[in-house]
MARBA-3410 file (N, C-alpha, C, O; in Angstrom, 1 decimal):
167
44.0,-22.3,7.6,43.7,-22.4,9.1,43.6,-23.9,9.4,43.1,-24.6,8.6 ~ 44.1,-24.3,10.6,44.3,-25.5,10.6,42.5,-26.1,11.6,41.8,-25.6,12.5 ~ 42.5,-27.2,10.9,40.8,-28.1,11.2,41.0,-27.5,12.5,40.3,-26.5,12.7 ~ 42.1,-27.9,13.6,41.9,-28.2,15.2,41.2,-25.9,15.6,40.1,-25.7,16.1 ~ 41.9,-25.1,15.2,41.2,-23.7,15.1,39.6,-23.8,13.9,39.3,-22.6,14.0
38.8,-24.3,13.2,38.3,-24.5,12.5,37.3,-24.9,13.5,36.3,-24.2,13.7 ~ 37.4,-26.0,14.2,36.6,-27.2,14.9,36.1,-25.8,16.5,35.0,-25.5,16.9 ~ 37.0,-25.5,16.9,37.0,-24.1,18.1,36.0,-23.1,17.6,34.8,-23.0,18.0 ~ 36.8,-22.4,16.8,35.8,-21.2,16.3,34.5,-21.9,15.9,33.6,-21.4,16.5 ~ 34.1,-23.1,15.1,32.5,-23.5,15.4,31.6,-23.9,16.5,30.4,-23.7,16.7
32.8,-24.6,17.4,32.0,-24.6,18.8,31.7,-23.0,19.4,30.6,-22.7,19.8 ~ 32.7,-22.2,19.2,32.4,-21.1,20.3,31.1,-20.5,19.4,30.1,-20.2,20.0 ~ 31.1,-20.4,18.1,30.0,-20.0,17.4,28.5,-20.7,18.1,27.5,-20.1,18.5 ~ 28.7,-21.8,18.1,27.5,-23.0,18.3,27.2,-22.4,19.8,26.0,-22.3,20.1 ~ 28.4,-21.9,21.0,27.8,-21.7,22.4,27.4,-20.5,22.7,26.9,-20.3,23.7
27.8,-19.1,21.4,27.5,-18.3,21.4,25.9,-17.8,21.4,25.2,-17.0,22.0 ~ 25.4,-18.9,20.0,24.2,-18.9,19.2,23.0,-19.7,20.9,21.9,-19.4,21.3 ~ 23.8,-20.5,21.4,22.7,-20.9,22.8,22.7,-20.2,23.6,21.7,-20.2,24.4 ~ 23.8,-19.1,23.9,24.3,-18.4,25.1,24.1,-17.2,24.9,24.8,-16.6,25.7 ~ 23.6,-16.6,24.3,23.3,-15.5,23.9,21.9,-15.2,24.5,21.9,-14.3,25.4
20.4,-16.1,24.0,19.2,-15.9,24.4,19.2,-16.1,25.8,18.4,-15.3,26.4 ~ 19.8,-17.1,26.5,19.7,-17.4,27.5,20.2,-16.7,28.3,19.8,-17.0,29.4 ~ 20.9,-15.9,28.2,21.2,-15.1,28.9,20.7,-13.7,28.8,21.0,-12.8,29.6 ~ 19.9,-13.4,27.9,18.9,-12.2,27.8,17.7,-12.9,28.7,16.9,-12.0,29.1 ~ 17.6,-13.7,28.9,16.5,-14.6,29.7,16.5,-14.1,30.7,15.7,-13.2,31.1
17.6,-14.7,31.2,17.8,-14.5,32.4,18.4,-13.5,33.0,18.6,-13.5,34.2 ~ 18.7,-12.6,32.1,18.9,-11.0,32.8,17.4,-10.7,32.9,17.0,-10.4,34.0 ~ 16.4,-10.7,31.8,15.6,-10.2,32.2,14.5,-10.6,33.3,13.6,-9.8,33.6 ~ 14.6,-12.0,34.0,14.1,-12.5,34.9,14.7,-11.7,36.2,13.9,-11.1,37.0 ~ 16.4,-11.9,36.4,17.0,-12.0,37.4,17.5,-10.6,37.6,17.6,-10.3,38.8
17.8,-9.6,36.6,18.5,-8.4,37.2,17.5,-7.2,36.8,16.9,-7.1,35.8 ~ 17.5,-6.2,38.0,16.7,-5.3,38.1,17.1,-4.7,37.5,18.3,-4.5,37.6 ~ 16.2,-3.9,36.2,16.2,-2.4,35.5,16.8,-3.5,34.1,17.3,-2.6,33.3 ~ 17.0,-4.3,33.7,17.8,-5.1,32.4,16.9,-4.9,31.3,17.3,-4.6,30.1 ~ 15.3,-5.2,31.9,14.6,-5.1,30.5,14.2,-3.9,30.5,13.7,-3.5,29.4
14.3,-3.1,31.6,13.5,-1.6,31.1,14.8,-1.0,30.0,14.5,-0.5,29.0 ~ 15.9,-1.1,30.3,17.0,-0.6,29.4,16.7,-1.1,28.3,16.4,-0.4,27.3 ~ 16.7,-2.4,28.3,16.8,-3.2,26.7,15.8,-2.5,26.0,16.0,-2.1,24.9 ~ 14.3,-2.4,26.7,13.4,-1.9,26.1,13.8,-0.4,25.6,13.8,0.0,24.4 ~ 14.2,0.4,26.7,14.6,2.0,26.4,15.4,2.3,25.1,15.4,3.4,24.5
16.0,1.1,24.9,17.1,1.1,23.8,16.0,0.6,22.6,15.4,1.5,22.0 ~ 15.9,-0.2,22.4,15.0,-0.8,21.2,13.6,0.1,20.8,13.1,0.1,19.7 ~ 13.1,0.6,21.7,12.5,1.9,21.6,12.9,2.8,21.1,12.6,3.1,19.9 ~ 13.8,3.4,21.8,14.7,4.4,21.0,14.5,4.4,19.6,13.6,5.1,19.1 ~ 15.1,3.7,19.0,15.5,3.2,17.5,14.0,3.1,16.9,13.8,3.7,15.8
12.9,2.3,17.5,11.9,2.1,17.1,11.2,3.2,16.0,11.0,3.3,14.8 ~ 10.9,4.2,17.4,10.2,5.6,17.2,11.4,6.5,16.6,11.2,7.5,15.8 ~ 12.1,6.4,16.8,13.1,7.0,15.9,13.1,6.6,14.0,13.4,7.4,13.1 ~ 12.9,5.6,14.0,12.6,5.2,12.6,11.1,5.8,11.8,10.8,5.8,10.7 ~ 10.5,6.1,13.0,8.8,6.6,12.4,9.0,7.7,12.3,7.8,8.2,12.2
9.8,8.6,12.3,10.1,10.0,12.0,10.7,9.9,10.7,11.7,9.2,10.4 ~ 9.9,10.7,9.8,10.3,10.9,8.1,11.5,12.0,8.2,11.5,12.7,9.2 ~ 12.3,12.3,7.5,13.0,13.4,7.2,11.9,14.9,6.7,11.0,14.9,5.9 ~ 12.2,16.1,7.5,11.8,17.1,7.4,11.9,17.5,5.6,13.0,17.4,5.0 ~ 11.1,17.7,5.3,10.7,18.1,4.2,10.3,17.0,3.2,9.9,17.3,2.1
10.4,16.1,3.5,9.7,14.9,3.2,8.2,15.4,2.8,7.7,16.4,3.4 ~ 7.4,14.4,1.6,6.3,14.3,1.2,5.0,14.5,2.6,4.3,15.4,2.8 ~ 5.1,13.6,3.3,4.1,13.6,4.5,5.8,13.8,5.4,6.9,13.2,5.2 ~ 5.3,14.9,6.2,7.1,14.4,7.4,6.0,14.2,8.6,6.7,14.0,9.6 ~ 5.1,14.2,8.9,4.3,13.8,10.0,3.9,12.1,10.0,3.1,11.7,9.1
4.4,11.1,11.0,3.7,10.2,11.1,2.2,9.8,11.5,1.7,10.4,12.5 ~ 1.2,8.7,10.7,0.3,9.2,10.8,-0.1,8.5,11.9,0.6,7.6,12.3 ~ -1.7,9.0,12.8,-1.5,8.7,14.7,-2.3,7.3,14.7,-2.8,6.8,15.7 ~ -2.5,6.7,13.5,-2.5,5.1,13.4,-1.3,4.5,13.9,-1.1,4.0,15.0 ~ -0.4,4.7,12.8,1.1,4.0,13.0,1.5,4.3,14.5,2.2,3.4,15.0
1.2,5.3,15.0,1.7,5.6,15.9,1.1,5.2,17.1,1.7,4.9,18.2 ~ 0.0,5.0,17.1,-0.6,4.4,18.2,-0.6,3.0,18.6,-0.9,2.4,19.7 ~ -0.1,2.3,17.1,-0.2,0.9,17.1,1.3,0.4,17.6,1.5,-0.7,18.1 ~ 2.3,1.3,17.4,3.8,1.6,17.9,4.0,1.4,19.4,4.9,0.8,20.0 ~ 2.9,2.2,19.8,3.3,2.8,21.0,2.4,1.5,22.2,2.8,1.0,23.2
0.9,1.4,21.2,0.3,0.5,22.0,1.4,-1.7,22.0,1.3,-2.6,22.8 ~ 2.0,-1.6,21.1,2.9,-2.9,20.8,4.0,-3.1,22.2,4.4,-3.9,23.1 ~ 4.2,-1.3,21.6,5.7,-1.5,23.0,5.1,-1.7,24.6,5.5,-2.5,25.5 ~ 4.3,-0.9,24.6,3.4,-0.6,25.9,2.9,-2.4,26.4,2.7,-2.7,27.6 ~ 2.7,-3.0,25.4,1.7,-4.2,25.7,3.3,-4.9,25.8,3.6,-5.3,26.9
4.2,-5.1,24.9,5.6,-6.2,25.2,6.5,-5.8,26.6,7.2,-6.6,27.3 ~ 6.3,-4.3,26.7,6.8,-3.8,28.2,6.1,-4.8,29.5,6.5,-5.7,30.1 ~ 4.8,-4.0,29.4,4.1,-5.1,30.4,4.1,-6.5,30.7,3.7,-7.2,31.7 ~ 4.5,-6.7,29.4,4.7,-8.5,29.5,6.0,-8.8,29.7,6.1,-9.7,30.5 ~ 7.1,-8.2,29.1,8.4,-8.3,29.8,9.4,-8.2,30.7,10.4,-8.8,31.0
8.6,-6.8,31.2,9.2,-6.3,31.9,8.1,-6.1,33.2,7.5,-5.1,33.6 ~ 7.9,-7.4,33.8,7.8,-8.0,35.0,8.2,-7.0,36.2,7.5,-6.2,36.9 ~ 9.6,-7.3,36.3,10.3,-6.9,37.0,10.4,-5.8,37.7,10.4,-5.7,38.9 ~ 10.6,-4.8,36.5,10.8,-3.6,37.0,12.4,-3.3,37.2,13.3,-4.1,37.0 ~ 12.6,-1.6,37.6,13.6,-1.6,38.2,13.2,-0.3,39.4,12.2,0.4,39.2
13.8,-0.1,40.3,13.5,1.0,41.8,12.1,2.1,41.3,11.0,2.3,41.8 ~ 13.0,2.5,40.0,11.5,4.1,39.6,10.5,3.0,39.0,9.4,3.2,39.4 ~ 10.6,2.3,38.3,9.4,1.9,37.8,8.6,1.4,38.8,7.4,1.6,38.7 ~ 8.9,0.8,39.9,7.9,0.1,40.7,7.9,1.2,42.0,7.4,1.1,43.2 ~ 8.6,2.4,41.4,8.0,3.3,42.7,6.2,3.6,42.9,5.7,3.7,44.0
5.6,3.8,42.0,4.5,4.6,41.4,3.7,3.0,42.3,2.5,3.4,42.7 ~ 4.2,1.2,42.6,3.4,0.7,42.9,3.0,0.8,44.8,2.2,0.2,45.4 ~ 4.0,2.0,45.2,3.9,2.0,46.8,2.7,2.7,46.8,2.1,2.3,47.9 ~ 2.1,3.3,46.4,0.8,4.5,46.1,-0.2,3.1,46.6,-0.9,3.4,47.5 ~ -0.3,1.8,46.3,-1.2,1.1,46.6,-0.8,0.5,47.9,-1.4,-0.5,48.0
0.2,0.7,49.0,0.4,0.0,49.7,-0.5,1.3,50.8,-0.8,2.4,50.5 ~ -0.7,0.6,52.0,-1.5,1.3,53.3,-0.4,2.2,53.9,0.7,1.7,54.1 ~ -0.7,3.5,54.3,0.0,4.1,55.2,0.7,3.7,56.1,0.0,3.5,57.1 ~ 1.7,3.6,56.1,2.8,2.9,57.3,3.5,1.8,56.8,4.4,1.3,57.5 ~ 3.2,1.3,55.3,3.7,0.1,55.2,4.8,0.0,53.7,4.7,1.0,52.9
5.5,-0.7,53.5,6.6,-0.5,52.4,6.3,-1.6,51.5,5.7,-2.7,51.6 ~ 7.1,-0.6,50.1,6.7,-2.4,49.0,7.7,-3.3,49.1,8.8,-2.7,49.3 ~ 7.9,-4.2,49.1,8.7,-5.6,48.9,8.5,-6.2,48.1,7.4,-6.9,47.9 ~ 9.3,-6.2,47.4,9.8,-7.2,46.2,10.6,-8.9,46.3,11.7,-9.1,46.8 ~ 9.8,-9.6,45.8,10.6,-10.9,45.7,10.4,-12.2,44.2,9.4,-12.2,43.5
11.4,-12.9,44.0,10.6,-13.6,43.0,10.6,-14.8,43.4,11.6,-15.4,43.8 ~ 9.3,-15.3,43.3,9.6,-16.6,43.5,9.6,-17.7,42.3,8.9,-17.7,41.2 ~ 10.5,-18.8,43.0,10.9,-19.9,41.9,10.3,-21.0,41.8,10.7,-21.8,42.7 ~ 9.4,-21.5,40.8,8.9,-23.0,40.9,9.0,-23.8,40.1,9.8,-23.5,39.2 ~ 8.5,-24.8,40.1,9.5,-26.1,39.3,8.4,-27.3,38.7,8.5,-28.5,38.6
6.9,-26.4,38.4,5.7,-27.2,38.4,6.0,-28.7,37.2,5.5,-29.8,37.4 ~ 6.7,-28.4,36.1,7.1,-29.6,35.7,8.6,-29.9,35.4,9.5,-29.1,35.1 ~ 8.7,-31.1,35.6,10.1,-31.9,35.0,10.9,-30.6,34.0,10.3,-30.5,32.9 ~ 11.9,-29.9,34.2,12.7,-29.2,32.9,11.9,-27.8,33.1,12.5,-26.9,32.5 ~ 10.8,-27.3,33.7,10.4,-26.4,33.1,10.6,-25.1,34.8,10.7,-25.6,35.9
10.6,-24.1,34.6,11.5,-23.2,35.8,10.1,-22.1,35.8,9.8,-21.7,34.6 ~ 9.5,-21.9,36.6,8.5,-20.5,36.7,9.1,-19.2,37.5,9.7,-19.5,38.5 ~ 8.9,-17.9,37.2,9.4,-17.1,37.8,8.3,-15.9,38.1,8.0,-15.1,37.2 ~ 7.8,-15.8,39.2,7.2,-14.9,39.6,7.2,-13.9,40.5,7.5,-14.0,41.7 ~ 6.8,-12.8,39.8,7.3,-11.4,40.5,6.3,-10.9,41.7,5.3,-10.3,41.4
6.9,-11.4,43.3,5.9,-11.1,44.2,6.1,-9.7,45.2,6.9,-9.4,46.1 ~ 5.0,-9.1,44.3,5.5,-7.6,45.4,4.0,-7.3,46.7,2.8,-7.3,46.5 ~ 4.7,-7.1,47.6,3.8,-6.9,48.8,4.4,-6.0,49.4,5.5,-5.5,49.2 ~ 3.4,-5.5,50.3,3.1,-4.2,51.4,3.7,-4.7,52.3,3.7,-5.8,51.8 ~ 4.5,-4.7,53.6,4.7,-5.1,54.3,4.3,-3.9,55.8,4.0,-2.7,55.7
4.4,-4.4,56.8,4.2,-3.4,57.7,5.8,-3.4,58.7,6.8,-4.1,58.8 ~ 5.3,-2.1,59.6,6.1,-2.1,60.3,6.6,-2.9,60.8,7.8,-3.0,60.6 ~ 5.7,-4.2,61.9,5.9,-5.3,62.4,6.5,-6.2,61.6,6.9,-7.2,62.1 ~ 6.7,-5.9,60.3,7.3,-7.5,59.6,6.4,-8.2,58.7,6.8,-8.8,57.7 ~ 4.6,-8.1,59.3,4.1,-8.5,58.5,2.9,-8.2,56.9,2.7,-7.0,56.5
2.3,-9.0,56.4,2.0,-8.3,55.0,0.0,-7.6,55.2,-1.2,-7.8,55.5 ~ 1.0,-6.5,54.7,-0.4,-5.6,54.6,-1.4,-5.6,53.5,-2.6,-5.4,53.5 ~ -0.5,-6.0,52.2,-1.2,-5.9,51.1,-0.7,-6.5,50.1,0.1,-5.8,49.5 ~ -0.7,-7.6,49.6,-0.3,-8.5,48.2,-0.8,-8.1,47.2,-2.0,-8.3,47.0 ~ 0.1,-7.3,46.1,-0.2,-6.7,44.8,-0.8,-7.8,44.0,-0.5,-9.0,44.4
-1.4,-7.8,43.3,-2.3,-8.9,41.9,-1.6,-8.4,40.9,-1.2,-7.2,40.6 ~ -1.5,-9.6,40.1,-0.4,-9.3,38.5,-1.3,-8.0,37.7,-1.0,-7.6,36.6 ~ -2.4,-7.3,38.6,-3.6,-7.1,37.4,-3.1,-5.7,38.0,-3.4,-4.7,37.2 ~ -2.2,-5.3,39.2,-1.8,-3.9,39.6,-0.8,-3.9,39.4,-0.4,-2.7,39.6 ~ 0.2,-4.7,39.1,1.2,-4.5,38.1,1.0,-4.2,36.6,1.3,-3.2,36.0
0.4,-5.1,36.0,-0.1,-4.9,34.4,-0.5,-3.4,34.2,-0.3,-2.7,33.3 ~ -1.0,-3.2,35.2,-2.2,-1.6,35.1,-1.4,-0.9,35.0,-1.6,-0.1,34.1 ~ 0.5,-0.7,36.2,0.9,0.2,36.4,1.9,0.2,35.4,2.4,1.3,35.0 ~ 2.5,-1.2,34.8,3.8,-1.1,33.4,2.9,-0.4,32.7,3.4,0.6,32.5 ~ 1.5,-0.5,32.1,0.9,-0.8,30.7,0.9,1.2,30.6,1.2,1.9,29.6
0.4,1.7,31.9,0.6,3.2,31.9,1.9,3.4,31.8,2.3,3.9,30.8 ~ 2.9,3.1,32.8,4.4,3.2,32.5,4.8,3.2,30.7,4.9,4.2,29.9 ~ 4.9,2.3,30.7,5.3,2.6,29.3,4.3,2.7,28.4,4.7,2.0,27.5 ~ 2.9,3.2,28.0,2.5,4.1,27.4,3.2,5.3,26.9,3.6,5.5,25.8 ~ 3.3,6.2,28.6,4.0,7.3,28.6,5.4,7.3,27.9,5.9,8.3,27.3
6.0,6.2,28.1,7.6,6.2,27.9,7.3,6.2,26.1,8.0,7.0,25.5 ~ 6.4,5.3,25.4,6.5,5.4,24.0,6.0,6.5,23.4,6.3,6.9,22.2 ~ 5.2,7.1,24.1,4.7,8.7,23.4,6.4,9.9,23.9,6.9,10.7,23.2 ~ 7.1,9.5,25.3,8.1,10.1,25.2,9.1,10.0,24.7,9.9,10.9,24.6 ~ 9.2,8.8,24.3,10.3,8.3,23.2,10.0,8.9,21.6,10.7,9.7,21.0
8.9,8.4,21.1,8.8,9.4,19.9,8.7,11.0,20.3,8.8,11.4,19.2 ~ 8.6,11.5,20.7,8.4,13.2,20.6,9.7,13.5,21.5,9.8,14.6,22.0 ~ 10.9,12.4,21.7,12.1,12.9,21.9,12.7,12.5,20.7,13.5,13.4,20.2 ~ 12.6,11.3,20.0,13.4,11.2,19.2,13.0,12.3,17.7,13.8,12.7,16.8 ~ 11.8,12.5,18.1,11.6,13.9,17.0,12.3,14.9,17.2,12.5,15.6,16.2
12.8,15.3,18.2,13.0,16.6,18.8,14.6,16.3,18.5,15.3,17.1,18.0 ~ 14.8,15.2,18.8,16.7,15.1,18.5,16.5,15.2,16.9,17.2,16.0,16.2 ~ 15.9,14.6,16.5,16.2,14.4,14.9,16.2,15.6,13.8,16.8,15.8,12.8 ~ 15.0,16.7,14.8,15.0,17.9,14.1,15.9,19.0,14.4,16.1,20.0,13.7 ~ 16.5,18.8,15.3,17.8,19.3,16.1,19.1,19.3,15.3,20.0,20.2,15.1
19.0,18.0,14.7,20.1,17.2,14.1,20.2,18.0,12.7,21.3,18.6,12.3 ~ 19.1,17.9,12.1,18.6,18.7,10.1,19.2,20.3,10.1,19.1,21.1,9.2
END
């Protein structure tokens, strides 16, 4: 192979290796429902791996492992998955006042030299246009940390159910 293809294939390697994370970044900042999938997926596989084969020595995982599984994903959900996507942040309109809608926005700040903040601001809005109710990160946290609770107990006792389906 000649150096000039040699010298190519290492750069694209080298912009692949930068362009890769950064772009998981930034999907999961910028596009709605990115990290609940990523998560749905890597879950998947997760709790799928804590299922022993049927007839195995112990085939029951024990509800340590399992809870520390479920409580990891639940706690990296809430911290990653900010964002949301439409169903996940439906469950946050329950806190807005009668008559009024949730709104989503992020805003962008630039507090030092090189460094980019991204903050997920969801408010009540009213009829008139203006804000009825400004969510706190602490009614978001509350409502991922139950969100995906639920999703890692439903993710193992589906991936059980496929697996045993499967034998």
């Amino acid at each position: 192979m000649p150096s000039f293809f040699k010298l190519l294939l290492g750069l694209l390697t080298v912009a692949l290796i930068v362009a890769i994370p950064v772009l998981f970044v930034t999907g999961i900042a910028m596009i709605p429902g990115f990290a609940s999938v990523l998560f749905l997926i890597v879950g998947f596989f997760v709790f799928r791996s804590l299922h022993r084969p049927v007839g195995a020595d112990k085939a029951v995982v024990s509800s340590t492992v399992l809870a520390a599984a479920v409580g990891f994903f639940a706690l990296m959900g809430m911290a990653v998955d900010q964002r949301g996507n439409p169903i996940y942040n439906a469950p946050l309109q329950l806190f807005c006042p009668a008559g009024s809608q949730l709104n989503h926005g992020t805003v962008i700040s630039h507090p030092l030299p090189g460094r980019t903040d991204m903050t997920q601001d969801f408010r009540c809005i009213n009829e008139d246009g203006g804000t009825a109710l400004v969510l706190t990160p602490f009614h978001l946290m509350g409502v991922r940390l139950g969100e995906y609770i639920v999703l890692g107990y439903a993710l193992f006792y589906l991936t059980g159910a496929l697996r045993r389906n499967r034998e």
